[in-house]
C-alpha positions as a printed Julia matrix, in Angstrom:
697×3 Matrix{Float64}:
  30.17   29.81  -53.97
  30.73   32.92  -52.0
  27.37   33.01  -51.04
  27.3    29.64  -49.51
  30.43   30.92  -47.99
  29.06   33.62  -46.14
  25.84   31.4   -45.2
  28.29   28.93  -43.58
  29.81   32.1   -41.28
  26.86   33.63  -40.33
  26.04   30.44  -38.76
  29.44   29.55  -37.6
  28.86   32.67  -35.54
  25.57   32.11  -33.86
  26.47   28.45  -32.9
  29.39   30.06  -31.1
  27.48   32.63  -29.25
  25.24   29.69  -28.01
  27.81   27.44  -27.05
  29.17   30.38  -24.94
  25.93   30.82  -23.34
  25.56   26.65  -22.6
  29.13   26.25  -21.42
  28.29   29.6   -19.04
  30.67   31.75  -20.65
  33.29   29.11  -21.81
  34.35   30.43  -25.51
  34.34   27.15  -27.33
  34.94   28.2   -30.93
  33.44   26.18  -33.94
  35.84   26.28  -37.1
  35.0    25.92  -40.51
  35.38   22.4   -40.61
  33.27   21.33  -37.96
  31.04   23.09  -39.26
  31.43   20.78  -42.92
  31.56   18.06  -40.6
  28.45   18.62  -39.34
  26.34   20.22  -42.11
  24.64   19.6   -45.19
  25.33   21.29  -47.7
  23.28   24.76  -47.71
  20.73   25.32  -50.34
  19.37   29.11  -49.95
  19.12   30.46  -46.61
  18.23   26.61  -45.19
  21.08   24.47  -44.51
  19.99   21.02  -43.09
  22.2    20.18  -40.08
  22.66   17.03  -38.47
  22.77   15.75  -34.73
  25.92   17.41  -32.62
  27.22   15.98  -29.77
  29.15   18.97  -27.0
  31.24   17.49  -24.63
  29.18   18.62  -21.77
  26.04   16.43  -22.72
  25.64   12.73  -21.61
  26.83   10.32  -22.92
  25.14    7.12  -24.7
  25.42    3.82  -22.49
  23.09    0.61  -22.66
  20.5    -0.96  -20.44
  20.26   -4.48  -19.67
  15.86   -4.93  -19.53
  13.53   -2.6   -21.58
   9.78   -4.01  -21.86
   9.63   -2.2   -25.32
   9.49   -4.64  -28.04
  11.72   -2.25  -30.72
  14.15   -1.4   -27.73
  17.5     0.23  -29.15
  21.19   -1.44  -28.34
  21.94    1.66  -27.13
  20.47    5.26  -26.35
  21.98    8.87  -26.08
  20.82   11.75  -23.75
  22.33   15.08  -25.91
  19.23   17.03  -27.91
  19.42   17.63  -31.38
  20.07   21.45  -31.33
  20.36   21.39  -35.27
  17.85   19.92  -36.83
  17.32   22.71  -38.41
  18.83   25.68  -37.81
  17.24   28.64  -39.36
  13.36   27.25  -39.35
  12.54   25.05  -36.47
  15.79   26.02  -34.29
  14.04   27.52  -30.76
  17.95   28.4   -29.74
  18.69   30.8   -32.76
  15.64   32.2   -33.5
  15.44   35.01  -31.3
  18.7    36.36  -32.73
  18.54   39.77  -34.5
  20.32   40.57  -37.78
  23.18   41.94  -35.74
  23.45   38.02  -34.31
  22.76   39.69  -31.07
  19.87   37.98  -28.47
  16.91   40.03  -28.81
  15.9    39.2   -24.8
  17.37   37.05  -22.24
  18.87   33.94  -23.55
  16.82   30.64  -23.7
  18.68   28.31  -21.48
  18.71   30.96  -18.47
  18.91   29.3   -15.0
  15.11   29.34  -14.74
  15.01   27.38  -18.42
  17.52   24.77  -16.33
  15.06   24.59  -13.45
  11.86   24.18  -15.69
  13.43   21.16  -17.35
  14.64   19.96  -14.68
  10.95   20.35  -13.24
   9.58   18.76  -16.36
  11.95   16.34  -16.03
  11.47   15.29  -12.54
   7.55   15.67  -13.01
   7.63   12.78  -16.45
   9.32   10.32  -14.41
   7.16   10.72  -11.17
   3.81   10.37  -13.5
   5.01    7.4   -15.46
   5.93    5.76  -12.34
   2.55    6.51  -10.49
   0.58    5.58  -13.68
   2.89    2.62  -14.7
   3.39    3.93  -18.01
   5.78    1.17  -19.84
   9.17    2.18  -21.13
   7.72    1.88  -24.66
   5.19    4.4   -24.7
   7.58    6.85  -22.4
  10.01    7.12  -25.32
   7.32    8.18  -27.61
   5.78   10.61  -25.58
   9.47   12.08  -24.91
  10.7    11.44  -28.75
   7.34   14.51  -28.87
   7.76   16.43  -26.43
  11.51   17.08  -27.4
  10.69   19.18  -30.44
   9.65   21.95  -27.42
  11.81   20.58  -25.08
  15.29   19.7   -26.75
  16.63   19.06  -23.01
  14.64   16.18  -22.59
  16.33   12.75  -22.84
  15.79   10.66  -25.96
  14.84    7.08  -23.93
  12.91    6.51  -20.78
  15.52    4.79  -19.48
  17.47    7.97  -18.82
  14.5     9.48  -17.41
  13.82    7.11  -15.22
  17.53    6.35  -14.34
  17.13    2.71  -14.71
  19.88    0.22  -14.14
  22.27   -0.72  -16.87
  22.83   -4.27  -15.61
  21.19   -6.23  -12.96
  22.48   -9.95  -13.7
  25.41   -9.63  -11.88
  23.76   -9.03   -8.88
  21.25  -12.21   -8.74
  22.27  -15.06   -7.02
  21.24  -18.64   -7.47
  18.72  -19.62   -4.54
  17.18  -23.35   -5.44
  15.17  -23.7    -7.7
  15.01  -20.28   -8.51
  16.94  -16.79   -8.36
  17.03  -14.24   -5.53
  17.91  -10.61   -5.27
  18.55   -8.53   -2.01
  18.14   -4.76   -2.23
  19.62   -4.22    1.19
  17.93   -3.86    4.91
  19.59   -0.5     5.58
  18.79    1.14    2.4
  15.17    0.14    2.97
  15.0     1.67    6.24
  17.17    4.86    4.79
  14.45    4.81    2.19
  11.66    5.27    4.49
  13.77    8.05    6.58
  13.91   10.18    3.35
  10.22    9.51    2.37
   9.05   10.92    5.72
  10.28   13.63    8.09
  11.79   11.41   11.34
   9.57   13.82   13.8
   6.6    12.61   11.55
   7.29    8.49   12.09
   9.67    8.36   15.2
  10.22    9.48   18.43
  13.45    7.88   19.36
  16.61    6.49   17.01
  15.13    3.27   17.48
  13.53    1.91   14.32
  11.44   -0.8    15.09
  10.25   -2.64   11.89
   7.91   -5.38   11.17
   8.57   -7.95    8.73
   6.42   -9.88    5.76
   7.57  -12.92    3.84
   4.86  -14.51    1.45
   4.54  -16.01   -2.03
   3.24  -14.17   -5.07
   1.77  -16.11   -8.07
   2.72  -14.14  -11.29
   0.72  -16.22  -13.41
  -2.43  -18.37  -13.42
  -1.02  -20.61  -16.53
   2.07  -21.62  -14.67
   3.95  -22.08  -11.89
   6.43  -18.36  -11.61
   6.07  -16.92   -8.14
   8.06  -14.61   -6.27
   8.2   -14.24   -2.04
   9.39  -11.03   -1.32
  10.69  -10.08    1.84
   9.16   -6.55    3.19
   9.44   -4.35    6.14
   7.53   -1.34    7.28
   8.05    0.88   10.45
   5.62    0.19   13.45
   4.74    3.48   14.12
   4.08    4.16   10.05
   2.76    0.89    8.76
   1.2     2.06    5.03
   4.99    2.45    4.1
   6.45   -0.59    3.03
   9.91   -1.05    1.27
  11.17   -4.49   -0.53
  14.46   -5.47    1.11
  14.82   -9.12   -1.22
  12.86  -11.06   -3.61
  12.6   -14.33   -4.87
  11.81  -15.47   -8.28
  10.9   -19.05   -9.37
   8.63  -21.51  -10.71
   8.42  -23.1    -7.04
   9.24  -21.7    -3.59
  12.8   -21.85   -2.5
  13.65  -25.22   -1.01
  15.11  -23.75    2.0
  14.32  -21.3     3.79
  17.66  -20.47    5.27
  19.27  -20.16    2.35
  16.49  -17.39    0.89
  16.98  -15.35    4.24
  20.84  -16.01    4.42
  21.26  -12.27    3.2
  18.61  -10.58    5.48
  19.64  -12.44    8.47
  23.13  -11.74    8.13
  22.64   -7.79    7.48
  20.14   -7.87   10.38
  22.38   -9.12   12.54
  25.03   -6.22   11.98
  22.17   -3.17   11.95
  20.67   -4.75   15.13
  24.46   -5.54   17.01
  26.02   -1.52   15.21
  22.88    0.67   14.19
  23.84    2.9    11.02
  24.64    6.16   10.16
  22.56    8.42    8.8
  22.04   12.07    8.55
  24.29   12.72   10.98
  22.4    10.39   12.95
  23.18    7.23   14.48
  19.92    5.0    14.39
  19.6     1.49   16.15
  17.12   -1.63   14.87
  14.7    -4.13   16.44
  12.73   -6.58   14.94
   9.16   -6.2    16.33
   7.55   -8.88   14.58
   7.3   -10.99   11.33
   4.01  -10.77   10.24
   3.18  -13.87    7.78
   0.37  -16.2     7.65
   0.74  -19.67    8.4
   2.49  -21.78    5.53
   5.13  -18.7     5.14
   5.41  -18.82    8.99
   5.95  -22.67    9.06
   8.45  -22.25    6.18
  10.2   -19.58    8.22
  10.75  -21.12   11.33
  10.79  -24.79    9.85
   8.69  -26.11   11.24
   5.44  -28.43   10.69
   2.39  -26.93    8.43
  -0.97  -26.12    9.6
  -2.14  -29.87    8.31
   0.54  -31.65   10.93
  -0.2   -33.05   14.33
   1.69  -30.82   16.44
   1.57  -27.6    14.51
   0.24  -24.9    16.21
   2.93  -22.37   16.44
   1.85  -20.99   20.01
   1.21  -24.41   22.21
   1.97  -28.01   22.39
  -1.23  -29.6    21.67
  -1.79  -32.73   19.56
  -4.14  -32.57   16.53
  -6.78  -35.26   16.33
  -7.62  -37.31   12.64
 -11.45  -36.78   12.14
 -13.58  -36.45    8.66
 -10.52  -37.48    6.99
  -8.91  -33.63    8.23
  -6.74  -32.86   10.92
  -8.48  -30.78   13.46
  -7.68  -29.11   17.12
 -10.63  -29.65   19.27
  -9.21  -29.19   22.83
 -10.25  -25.97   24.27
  -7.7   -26.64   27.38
  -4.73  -29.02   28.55
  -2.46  -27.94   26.24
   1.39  -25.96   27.01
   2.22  -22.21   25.64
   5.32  -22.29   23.81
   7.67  -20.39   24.84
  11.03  -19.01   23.36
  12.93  -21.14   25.14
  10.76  -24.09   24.47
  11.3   -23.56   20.57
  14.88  -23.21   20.33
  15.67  -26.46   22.72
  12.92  -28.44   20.83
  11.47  -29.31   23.43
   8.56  -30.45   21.67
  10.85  -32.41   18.58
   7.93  -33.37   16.38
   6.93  -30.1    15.7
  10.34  -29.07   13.73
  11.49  -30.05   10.43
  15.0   -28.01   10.99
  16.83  -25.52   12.75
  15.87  -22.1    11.37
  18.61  -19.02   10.86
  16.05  -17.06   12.34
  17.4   -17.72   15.58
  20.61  -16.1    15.08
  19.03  -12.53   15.08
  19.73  -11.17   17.95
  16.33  -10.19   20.52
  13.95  -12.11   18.63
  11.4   -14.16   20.34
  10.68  -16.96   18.53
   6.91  -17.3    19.58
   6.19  -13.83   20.54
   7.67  -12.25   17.78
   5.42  -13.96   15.34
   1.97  -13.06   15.99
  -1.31  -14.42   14.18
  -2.23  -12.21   11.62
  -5.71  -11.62   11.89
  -6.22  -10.91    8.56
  -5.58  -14.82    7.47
  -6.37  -16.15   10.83
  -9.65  -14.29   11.08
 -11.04  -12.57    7.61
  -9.14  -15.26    5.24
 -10.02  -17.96    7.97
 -12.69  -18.32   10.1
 -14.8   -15.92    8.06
 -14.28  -17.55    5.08
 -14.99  -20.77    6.79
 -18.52  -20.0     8.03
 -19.63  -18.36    4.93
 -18.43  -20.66    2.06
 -17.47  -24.05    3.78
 -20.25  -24.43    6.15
 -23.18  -22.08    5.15
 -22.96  -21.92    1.61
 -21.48  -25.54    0.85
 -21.44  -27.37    4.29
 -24.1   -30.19    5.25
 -27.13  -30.33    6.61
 -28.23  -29.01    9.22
 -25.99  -25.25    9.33
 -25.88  -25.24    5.27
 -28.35  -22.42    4.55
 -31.19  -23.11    1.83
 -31.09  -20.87   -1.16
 -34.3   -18.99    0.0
 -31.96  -17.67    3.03
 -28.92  -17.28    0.58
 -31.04  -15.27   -1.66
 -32.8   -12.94    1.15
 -29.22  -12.43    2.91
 -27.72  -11.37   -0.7
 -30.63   -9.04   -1.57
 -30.17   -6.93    1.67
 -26.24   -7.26    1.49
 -26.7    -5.85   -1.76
 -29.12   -3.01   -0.95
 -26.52   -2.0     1.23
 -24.23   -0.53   -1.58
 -25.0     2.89   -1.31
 -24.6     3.23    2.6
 -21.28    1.64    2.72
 -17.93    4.6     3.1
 -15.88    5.46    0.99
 -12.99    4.21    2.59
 -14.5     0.57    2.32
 -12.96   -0.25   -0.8
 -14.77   -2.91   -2.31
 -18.66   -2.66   -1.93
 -20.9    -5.66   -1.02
 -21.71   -8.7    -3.68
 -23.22  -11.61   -4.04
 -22.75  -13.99   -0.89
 -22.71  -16.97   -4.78
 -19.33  -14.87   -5.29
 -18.47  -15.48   -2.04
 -15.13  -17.42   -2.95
 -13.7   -14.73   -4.78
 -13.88  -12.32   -1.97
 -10.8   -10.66   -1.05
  -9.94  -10.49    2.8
 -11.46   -6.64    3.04
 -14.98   -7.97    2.01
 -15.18  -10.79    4.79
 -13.94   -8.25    7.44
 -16.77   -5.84    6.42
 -18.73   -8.67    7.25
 -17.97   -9.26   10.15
 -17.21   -5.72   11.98
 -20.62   -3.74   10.27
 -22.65   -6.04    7.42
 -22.88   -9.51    8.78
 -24.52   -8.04   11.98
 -27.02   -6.69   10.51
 -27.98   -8.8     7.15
 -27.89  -12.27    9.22
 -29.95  -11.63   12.12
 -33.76  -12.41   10.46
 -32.23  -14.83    7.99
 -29.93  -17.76   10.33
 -31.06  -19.92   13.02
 -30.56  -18.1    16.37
 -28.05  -19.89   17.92
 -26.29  -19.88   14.46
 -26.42  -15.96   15.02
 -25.37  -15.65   18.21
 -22.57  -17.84   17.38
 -21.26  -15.25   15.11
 -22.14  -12.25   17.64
 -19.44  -13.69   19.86
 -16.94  -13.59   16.84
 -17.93  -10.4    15.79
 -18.21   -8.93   19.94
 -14.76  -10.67   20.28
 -12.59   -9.33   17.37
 -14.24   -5.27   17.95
 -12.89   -5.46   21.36
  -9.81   -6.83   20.24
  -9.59   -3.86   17.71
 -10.2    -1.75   20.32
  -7.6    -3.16   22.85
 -10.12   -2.96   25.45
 -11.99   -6.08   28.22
  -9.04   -8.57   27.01
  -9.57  -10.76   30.04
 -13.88  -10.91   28.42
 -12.3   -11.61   24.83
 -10.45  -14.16   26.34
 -13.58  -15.77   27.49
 -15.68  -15.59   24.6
 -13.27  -16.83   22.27
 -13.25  -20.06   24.18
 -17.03  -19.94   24.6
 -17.05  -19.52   20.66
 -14.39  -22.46   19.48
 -16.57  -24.65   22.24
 -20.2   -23.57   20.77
 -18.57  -23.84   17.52
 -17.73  -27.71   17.67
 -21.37  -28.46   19.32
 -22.82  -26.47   15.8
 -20.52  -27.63   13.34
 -18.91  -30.26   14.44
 -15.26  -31.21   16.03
 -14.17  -31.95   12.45
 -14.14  -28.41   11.62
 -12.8   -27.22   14.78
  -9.32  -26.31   12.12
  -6.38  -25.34   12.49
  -7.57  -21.13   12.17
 -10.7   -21.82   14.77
  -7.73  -22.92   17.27
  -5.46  -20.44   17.35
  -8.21  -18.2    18.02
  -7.46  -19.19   21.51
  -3.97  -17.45   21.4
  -5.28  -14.14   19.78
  -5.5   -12.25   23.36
  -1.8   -12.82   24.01
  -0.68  -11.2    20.96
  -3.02   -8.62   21.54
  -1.37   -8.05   24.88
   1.92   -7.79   23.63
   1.44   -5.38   20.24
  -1.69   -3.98   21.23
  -4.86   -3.63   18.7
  -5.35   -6.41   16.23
  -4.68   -3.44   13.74
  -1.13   -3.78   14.69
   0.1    -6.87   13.48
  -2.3    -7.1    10.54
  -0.8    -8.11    6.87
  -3.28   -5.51    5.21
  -1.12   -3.3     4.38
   2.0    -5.68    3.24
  -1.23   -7.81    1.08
  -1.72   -4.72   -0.56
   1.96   -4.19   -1.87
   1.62   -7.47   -2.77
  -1.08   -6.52   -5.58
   1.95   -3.35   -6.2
   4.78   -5.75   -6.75
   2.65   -7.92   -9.25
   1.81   -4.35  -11.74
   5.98   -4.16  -11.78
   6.08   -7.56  -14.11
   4.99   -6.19  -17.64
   5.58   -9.45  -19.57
   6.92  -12.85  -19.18
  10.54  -12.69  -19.74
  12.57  -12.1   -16.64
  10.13  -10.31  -14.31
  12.76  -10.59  -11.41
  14.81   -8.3   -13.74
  11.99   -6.53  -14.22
  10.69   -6.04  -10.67
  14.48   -4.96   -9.45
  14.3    -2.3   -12.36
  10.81   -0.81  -11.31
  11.98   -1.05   -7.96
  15.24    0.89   -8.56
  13.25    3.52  -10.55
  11.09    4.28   -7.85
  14.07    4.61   -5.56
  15.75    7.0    -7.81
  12.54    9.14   -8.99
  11.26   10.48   -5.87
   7.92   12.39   -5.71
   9.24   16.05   -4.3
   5.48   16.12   -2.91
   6.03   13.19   -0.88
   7.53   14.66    1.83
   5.5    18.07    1.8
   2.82   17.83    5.3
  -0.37   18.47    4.82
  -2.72   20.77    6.67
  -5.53   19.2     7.85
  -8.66   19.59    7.32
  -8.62   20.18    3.63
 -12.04   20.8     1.86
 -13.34   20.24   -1.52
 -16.47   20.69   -4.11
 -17.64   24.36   -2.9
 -21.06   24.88   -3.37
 -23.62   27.51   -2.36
 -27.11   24.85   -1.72
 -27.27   25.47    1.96
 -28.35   25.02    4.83
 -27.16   27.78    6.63
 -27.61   29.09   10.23
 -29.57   32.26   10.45
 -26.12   33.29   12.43
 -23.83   32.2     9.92
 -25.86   33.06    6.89
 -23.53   35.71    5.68
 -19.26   35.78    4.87
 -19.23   31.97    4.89
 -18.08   29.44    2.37
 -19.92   25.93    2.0
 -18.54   22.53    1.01
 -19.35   19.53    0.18
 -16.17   17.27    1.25
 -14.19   17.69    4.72
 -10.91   15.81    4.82
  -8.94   14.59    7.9
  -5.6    12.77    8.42
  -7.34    9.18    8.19
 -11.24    9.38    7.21
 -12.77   12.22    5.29
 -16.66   13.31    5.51
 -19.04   15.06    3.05
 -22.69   15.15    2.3
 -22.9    12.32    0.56
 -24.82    9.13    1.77
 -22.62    6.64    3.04
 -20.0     9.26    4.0
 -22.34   11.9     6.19
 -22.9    10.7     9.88
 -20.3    11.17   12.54
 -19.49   10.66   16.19
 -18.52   14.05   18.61
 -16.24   14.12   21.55
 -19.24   14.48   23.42
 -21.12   10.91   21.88
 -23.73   13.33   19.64
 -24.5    11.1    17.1
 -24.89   13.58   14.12
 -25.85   13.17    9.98
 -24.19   15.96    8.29
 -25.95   18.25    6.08
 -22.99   21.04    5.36
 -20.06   22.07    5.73
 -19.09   26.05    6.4
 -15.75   27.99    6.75
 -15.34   31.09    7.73
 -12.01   33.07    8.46
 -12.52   32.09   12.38
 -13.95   28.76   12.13
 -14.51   25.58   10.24
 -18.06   24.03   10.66
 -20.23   21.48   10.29
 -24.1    21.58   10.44
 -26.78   18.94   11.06
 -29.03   17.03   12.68
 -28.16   14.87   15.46
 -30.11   11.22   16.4
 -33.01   10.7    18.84
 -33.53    7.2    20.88
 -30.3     5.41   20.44
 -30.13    2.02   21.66
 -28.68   -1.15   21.42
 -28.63   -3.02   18.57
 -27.98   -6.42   20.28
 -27.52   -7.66   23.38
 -26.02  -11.17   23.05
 -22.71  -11.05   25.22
 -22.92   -7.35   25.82
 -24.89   -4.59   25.01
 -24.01   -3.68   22.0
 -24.44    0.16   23.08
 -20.73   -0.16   25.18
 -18.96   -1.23   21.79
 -20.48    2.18   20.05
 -23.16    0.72   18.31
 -26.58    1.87   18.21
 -29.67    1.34   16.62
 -31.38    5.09   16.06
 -34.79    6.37   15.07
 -35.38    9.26   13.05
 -33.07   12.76   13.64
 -34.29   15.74   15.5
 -35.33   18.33   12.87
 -33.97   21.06   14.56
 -30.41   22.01   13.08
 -26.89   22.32   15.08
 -23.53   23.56   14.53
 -20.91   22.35   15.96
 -17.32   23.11   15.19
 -14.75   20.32   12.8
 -12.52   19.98   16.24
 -15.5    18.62   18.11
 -15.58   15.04   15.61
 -14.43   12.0    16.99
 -14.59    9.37   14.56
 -16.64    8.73   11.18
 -19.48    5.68   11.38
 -20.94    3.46    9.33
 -24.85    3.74    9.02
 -26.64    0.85    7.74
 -30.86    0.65    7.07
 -32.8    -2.05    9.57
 -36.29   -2.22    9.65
 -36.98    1.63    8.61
 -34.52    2.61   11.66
 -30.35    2.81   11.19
 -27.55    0.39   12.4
 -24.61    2.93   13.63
 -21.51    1.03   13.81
 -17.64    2.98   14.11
 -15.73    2.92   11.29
 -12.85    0.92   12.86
  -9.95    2.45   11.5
 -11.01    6.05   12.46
 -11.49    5.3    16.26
  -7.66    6.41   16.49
  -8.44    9.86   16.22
 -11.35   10.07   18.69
């Protein structure tokens, strides 16, 4: 008995010497019956303790959504410091017979920071990876035998909401919940440095509104409404969502909530930072049935529906189509709200309560449904793959065009996503494919393999839409869109002169008021889209779920998000050569070369370049030095121009080249303009700019 006594002491007396170290020098003393409170009882020199709760540790609380399937009611934060005292206990075993610490005390301030680092590191994995609640808590259940700090449930970790419910509204026939326009665009000042996105207090923001499918087996959708900053566009933040097994029925009642807050930020600005910003509304950037549903008015299938004139659509092939070139009114802002043109609306929109919005100029025609989704998609699958006789293509031409566009594969950049397939898979392309078609591939793989006129029909899309990337000849692009809807209806017929092929006709005047066709382009808001749809884990309540994921991102942020990088960066070091007999020696060779949009290396595919000076060059290393960064290579002989139908191709950057000059050059990283894409034609190359990159010439 006196044994056990003087068992239960001893320990008494090193729990108390760690609590004093915890509570940083508080002297919370442990009597003997807390100790019997919270003990087993002893056998031998290990006495089984069970979980102890000190005041300064977290409390338990609940959550309202977990996706794992053997989810507790409830959760608690505090570690188990005594397990087991005397065997597995990481706090007491560096004690010394004397119950003095042997070295510094485990939980120093740099033990605080590290789990706080571990912490902070867990939570911005699982969110990058999408790691589901359930298999968080096991890896953290682990890792808390070495790291007792750690909280029991992901939930903690990830701070996620405890109740959401109260917060959803009813928005027929479904539910809708607004996250708030000023903490989005508070979110995006904290993401990024202000000197990095903006040079003035005035955030200008562009907005996207579409629908979301969740699931091919029924009807759930959401439409989320996003914005992004003009001058930082990859950025987006959710400010609502919807959630339903239809759309909402009205479209003034879903942006009730983002109207009305707009309408204060725009008319007050905000506070933040000790800085008082102001907000515009550049443009809301949505294709055509979320645009219609917006502004309420008619679809793309109605009469009088084009969004930017007054013409009347014509009943032909059992489809409504638009095939006046000319005769027809602009819309103007005016125009719209007076309804002047009363068959074209359905209602009056709340969109015309925010204050400085044009409502014609201010929605501009995506080019990425208007164009890729659109016309593209048009030509290939409606009219050449499954169209009539004569522009339907026979399956010897299908199969000769595939072949090549497959060969291709190897040659295509990096930074073009999704390499070239099968022209029969053609209806499953996403939007990138069919504009790699038309800016670099199409070119190239149609122009031995479709009737001429065919081609050159497509040459004056494809001249048309790079000069409209480039914001460059707009009064030409004007032209040649109107010589391409008019040779268009002569090929295919006025039938198919649709909805799309007409507002082709308006694409200049957007073009003139935001500038490249890269401005106003839903890319980047489609590919949150494919984001918002990895948030819903299961069935039950994704809008639940989807506010939860968002809210954890919110509250987990990556502390390397805001760190700015040092361009260029290199990778893969390697010592294969070639070298300049002047720079053979104290130099460092790689294989990758990274800038702030493209990156090159010595790969094919990812190896030719552009110079400030129009040297075509195909890389063959890279070198650094502690004075320089190089590249070397071997620049092209006899460029010229790859076509000539409606200009020479050679004045939009695109060449075809012979063979390179054998002689090598070196020229220094500063020196690169813009990366290209270099396709194989009739044992020559097809140089074409890498759109995207042209920025940093």
């Amino acid at each position: 008995m006196e044994s056990r006594l003087r068992e239960k002491r001893k320990l008494l007396n090193k729990l108390n010497q760690r609590f004093k170290r915890l509570n940083k020098g508080e002297n919370i003393q442990i009597s003997e019956d807390t100790v019997a409170s919270t003990t087993s009882q002893a056998s031998g020199s290990g006495g089984q303790a069970e979980a102890y709760s000190p005041e300064h540790m977290p409390v338990s609380y609940h959550c309202s959504d977990t996706d794992s399937t053997t989810s507790e009611s409830s959760y608690e934060d505090e570690p188990s410091y005594l397990e087991n005292p005397h065997e597995n206990n990481p706090y007491l075993e560096n004690l010394d017979q004397n119950n003095q610490p042997e070295n510094q005390p485990i939980l120093s301030n740099q033990t605080e920071q590290n789990n706080e680092s571990l912490s902070s590191f867990l939570g911005n994995w699982a969110l990058k990876h999408n790691i589901n609640h359930s298999a968080l808590s096991d890896l953290l259940t682990n890792l808390r035998k070495f790291h007792p700090d750690l909280p029991k449930d992901s939930r903690t970790l990830l701070k996620t909401p405890r109740q959401t419910g109260s917060q959803i509204k009813i928005v027929q026939p479904g539910f809708y919940y607004h996250f708030g326009l000023e903490q989005c665009l508070k979110n995006l000042l904290v993401e990024f440095s202000k000197e990095n996105i903006l040079e003035t207090n005035v955030l200008e923001i562009c907005v996207n509104v579409d629908g979301l499918p969740l699931s091919k087996s029924s009807g759930n959708q959401v439409w989320p409404i996003m914005v992004n900053f003009v001058r930082n566009k990859d950025f987006i933040q959710i400010c609502g969502v919807y959630q339903g097994n239809e759309k909402p029925k009205s479209s003034n009642e879903f942006m009730s909530d983002f109207v009305r807050e707009a309408i204060e930020l725009i008319n007050n600005g905000f506070l933040f930072n000790n800085t008082t910003y102001s907000v515009k509304i550049h443009a809301f950037i949505c294709d055509v049935p979320a645009k219609s549903f917006l502004k309420c008015v008619k679809g793309h299938s109605g009469y009088m529906s084009c969004t930017k004139c007054d013409i009347e659509g014509n009943y032909i092939g059992n489809r409504t189509c638009f095939p006046k070139t000319e005769g027809f009114n602009l819309r103007s802002d005016l125009s719209f709200r007076t309804k002047e043109q009363e068959s074209h609306h359905i209602d009056t929109t709340i969109l015309e309560n925010i204050p400085g919005l044009n409502m014609v100029k201010s929605f501009p025609l995506d080019y990425m449904h208007l164009v890729c989704l659109g016309v593209m998609k048009k030509l290939l699958n409606n009219l050449w793959l499954s169209g009539k006789p004569p522009y339907r293509l026979s399956s010897q031409q299908i199969k000769s065009i595939s072949d090549q566009y497959l060969a291709f594969k190897k040659q295509i950049p990096q930074e073009i996503l999704r390499k070239p397939r099968s022209l029969l898979e053609v209806k499953r392309w996403k939007a990138t494919e069919f504009r790699s078609f038309l800016f670099y591939l199409g070119p190239v793989v149609l122009k031995e393999n479709i009737p001429e006129k065919v081609y050159e029909n497509f040459c004056c899309l494809h001249v048309t839409i790079t000069l409209l990337s480039k914001c460059c000849n707009l009064g030409y692009a004007q032209q040649l869109l109107k010589h391409f809807v008019e040779t268009f209806s002569l090929l295919y017929g006025k039938e198919n002169i649709s909805h799309n092929v007409h507002n082709l006709l308006h694409l200049v005047d957007d073009v003139q008021t935001f500038g490249s066709i890269e401005n106003f382009s839903a890319f980047p808001f489609e590919n949150h889209m494919m984001y918002i749809k990895k948030l819903v884990r299961k069935g039950d309540k994704p809008l639940q779920q989807i506010i939860n994921r968002i809210s954890e991102r919110a509250n987990i942020r990556d502390s390397g998000a805001n760190s700015t990088k040092s361009y260029p960066i290199l990778r893969k070091e390697h010592s294969r050569g070639p070298l300049m007999d002047n720079n053979s020696l104290c130099v460092k060779q790689f294989e990758i070369i990274f800038f702030n949009n493209f990156f090159l290396s010595l790969n094919e595919g990812d190896n030719c370049c552009v110079l400030k000076d129009k040297s075509l060059v195909l890389i063959k290393n890279i070198i650094v030095s502690d004075k320089y960064t190089k590249i070397i290579g071997h620049t092209f002989s006899n460029l010229e121009s790859f076509y000539r139908s409606y200009c020479e191709s050679s004045k939009l950057d695109i060449f075809l080249v012979n063979a390179v000059n054998t002689r090598l050059h070196c020229w220094d990283v500063n020196q690169i303009a813009y990366k290209c894409v270099k396709l194989s034609f009739r044992n020559k190359f097809v140089v074409f700019p890498l759109i995207h990159t042209l920025k940093s010439a």
